[in-house]
Structures are given as C-alpha cells and as structure tokens.
C-alpha positions in Angstrom: 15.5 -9.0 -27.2 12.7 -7.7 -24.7 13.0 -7.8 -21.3 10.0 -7.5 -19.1 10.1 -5.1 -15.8 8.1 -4.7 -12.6 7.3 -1.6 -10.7 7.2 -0.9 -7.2 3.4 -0.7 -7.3 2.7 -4.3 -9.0 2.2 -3.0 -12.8 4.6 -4.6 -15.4 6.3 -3.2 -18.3 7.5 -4.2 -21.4 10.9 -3.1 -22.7 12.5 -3.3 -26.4 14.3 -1.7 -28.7 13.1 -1.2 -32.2 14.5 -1.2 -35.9 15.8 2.4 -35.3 17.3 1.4 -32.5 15.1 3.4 -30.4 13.3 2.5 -26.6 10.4 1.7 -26.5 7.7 0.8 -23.9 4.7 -0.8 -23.8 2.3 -0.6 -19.9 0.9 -3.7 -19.4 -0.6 -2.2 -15.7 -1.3 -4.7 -13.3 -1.7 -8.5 -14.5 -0.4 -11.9 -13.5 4.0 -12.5 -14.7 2.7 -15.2 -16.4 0.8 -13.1 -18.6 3.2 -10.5 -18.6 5.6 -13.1 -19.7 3.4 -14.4 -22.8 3.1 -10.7 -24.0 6.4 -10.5 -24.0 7.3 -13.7 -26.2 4.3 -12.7 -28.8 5.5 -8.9 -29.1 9.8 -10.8 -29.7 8.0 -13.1 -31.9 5.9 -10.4 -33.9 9.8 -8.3 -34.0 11.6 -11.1 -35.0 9.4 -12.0 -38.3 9.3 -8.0 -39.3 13.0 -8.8 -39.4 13.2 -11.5 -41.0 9.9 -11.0 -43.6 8.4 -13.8 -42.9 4.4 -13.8 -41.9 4.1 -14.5 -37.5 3.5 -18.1 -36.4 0.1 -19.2 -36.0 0.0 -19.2 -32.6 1.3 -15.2 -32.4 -1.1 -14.3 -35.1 -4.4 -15.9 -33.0 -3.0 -14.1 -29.8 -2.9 -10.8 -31.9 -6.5 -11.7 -32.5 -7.7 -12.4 -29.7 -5.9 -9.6 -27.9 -8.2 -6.8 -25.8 -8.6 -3.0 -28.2 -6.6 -1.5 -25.8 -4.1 -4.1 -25.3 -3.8 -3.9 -29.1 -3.7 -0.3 -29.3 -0.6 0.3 -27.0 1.0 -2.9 -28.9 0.1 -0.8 -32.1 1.8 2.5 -30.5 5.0 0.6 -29.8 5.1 -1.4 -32.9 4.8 1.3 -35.1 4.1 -1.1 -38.6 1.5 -2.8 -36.7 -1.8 -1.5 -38.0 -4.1 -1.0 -34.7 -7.0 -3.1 -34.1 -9.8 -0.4 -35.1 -8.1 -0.7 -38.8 -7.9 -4.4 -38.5 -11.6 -4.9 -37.2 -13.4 -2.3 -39.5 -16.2 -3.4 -41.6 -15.1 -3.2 -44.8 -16.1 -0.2 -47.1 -18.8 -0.3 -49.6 -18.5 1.4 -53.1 
C-alpha cells in the first residue's frame, strides 16, 4: 500500500496513494529505517481504517499522540481527513 524510499542524501520518504487515487508524499528527512519503517506501517494502518470506517488500533492511535507538531503536520498535509495536531491539541473554547 505505501512504500517507503531513500534519497541519495540519507532522508527517507514516504509514498502512497490516496482515496482519489492521487500521489502523495510525506518527507520524513533524515531518521533511522527503522523509524522510517514504523511511520510507514502507522500512516497504512491510519489508511486502511478510513477505508474500512472502523476507529485506528490502539497502538496507531497512541503513536498519533505521541507524534512531534511537525511530524503531525506533514502526516495531516498528506492525509487530508486527518485533522492537524494544533486542532487536536487546542484548549477547548469557553462560551
């Protein structure tokens, strides 16, 4: 479903197509393969369960969590239905 690529300069990529059947990309820079690789299961994971309407596993759901702002952010970009962390963390409002 995603594949994962490496550049010439050490930085890794993420590739996968999405419900429109569009490319899309998401720049993970330069980290270890193993994390690439863990990315890349979460973000097939997160696809898969938008597909199928059913919530993410636990496990997916406290690595989106966890996950850095700007890590988040670029997830957010290429998974256009995911909300982006600055929605997700916002206090909430007060009437």
């Amino acid at each position: 479903m995603a594949s994962l690529a490496r550049d010439k300069d050490g930085t890794k990529r993420i590739l996968f197509m999405d419900a429109g059947r569009k490319r899309r990309t998401i720049r993970l820079g330069k980290v270890p393969v193993k994390a690439a690789e863990s990315f890349k299961a979460h973000t097939e994971a997160l696809i898969v369960s938008r597909a199928l309407g059913t919530p993410p596993d636990p496990q997916t759901t406290r690595w989106l969590t966890e996950l850095s702002d700007e890590l988040h952010e670029r997830l957010a970009r290429a998974l256009s239905w995911l909300r982006p962390a600055s929605l997700t963390s916002a206090p909430p409002l007060r009437s």
